[in-house]
Phi, psi and omega in degrees: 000154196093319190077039168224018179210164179229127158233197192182161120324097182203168201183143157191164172359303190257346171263159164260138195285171181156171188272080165254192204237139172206171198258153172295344172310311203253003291253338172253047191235055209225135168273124176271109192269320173229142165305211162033194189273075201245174159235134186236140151217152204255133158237101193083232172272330196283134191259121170269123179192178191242148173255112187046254256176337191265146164251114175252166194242142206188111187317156162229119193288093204273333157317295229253005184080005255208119135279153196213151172090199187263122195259162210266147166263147179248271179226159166277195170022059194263145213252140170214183204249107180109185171278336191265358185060035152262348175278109151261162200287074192211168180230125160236124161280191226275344135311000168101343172303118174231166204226173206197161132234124161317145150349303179282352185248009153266337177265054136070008162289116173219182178268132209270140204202123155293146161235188174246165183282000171278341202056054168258163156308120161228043166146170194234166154217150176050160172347153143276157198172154177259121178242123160321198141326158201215131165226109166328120160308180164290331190263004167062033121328331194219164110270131221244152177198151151284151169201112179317145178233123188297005201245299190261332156139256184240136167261161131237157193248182150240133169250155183264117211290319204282312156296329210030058153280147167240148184232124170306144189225330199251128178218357179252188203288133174104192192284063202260135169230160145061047164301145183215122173309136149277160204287333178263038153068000179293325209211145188255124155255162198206188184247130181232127163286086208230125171074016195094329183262145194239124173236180211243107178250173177219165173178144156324152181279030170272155194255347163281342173320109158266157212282174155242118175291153178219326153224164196202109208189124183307182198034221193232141154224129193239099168332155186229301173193178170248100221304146174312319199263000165097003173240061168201155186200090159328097183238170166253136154271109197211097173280156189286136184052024187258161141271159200270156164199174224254121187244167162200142184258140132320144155268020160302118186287143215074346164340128191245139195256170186212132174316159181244310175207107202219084147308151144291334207259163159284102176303135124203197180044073145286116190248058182339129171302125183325333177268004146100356173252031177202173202180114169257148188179160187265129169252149186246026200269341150327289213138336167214165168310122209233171183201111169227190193213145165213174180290092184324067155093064161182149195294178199145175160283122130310107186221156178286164197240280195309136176245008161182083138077149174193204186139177177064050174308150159187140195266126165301145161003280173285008174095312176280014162237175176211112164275132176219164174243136213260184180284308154291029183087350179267140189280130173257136155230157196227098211274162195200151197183128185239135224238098180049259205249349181253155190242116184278089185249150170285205178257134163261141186314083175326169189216283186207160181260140188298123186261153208037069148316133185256357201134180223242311222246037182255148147266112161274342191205158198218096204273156164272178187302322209239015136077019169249356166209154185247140172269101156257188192210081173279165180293106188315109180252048156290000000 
């Protein structure tokens, strides 16, 4: 304020790190007002920074460059940057108006949350937590979930929706994703990273359960879904310096997998219909990500489903609605209907914007059978 001194940040070898203030004549001429790695911005009489987690406000003496008094609590729990907490995420302008990010929306915490299809709240389930992708078992008693792990990267739990109790499903060392049910809710399969390589394991939902390898392949394969009746299992394939396509396994052992859908464009979220005779999924063969439908491993008309870019396809229950997420995060419906081999989509419905959206290519959400309430996971301010 004034417009005759400047302050800044700085720190080296020979300097102590710290906030000082120096006059523009002189700028290497700068007085160290606060210590460590803080960030200040000034309004009015007032030095704004952060202390631990509190953002306090603490007069500032714009002559002698000097804080002076006592510093003031503003708000708590201010969300900052890095392990030592002094940069924090906040803004004031030069009236004294401030802006934030909480605490909670940097370690990435949110809440398993029901909604309606309008998206108001009807109800939260178990803790906050940074949670990954979220999938309904089929009788929707459990949610299979990612949980970030600060050493290797995402476990998985299960929660119990009615309890929000959680239970471990994943225990060894790397990077287990992309839980996908088998239709009778016994067993989860998922993407596991073991050695560099990310392949398809399956196991009962116990963290004493051993795993079954399913596929062992250069690159990557991440399940997606199943045929209703449990003898096909949809995975994506992304061989190194390859484009991804669309596969599909027997669950048989020994089994051998076979492509499904292998484009030049980017393929995913291949979603079997309930009655097992359609298959939704996203495509760039537009130019951006799409959401179509077609006949499921047997000939037919194709038709697009998403009118300005979609993904994240999921079927209702009986099959006559279809939901997909719009680009900006808003969840879409679609009615659906099949007139022999061709498949009859409306136009689609906005519903609600999906809260922490990841992309096109996530499960952000998780519909019930009958397609009146969604599990999403906005972000946690406990």
């Amino acid at each position: 304020p004034g417009g005759g001194r400047l302050g800044f940040m700085a720190g080296s070898e020979s300097l102590p790190t710290g906030h000082y203030v120096a006059t523009l004549d002189d700028p290497a001429d700068g007085r160290r007002v606060l210590d460590g790695s803080v960030r200040v911005q000034h309004a009015g009489d007032y030095a704004f920074f952060l202390q631990d987690t509190t953002l306090v406000a603490q007069p500032f003496d714009v002559e002698e460059g000097a804080l002076a008094g006592a510093p003031v609590a503003v708000a708590t729990s201010v969300g900052a940057m890095g392990d030592e907490g002094g940069i924090g995420w906040f803004g004031v302008t030069p009236a004294g108006t401030l802006a934030y990010l909480p605490e909670e929306v940097m370690r990435g915490e949110t809440q398993l949350t029901w909604v309606d299809r309008s998206g108001d709240t009807l109800g939260i389930v178990g803790a906050p937590g940074a949670y990954g992708q979220i999938v309904l078992s089929p009788d929707e008693r459990k949610v299979a979930v990612e949980l970030r792990d600060e050493v290797s990267g995402y476990d998985l739990w299960v929660m119990d929706v009615a309890r929000g109790v959680p239970s471990r499903v994943t225990t060894e060392p790397g990077d287990e994703r992309n839980p996908v049910w088998s239709p009778d809710g016994r067993s989860l399969v998922f993407s596991a990273q073991r050695d560099g390589e990310i392949d398809l394991r399956r196991k009962d939902p116990r963290a004493t359960a051993p795993e079954t390898v399913l596929t062992d392949s250069p690159g990557g394969d991440y399940p997606e879904s199943w045929s209703p009746d449990g003898e096909t299992l949809l995975f994506i394939r992304q061989p190194a310096g390859g484009e991804q396509s669309v596969w599909a396994l027997s669950p048989e052992e020994g089994a051998e997998a076979e492509p499904v859908l292998d484009t030049a464009f980017f393929v995913d979220e291949p979603q079997v219909s309930p009655d097992g005779r359609w298959l939704a999924y996203n495509s760039t063969e537009s130019g951006r990500s799409e959401v179509y439908v077609e006949p499921f491993r047997r000939d037919g008309e194709r038709v697009r489903v998403s009118v300005e870019g979609g993904g994240e396809p999921k079927w209702r229950g009986d099959g006559q609605e279809l939901f997909f997420a719009r680009l900006d995060g808003r969840l879409m419906s679609v009615d659906f209907r099949a007139v022999g081999d061709r498949p009859e989509v409306g136009l689609p419905v906005e519903m609600f914007e999906i809260a922490s959206f990841s992309g096109p290519t996530f499960d952000n959400y998780a519909p019930s059978a009958d397609g009146q309430r969604f599990l999403v996971k906005p972000v946690s301010y406990t």
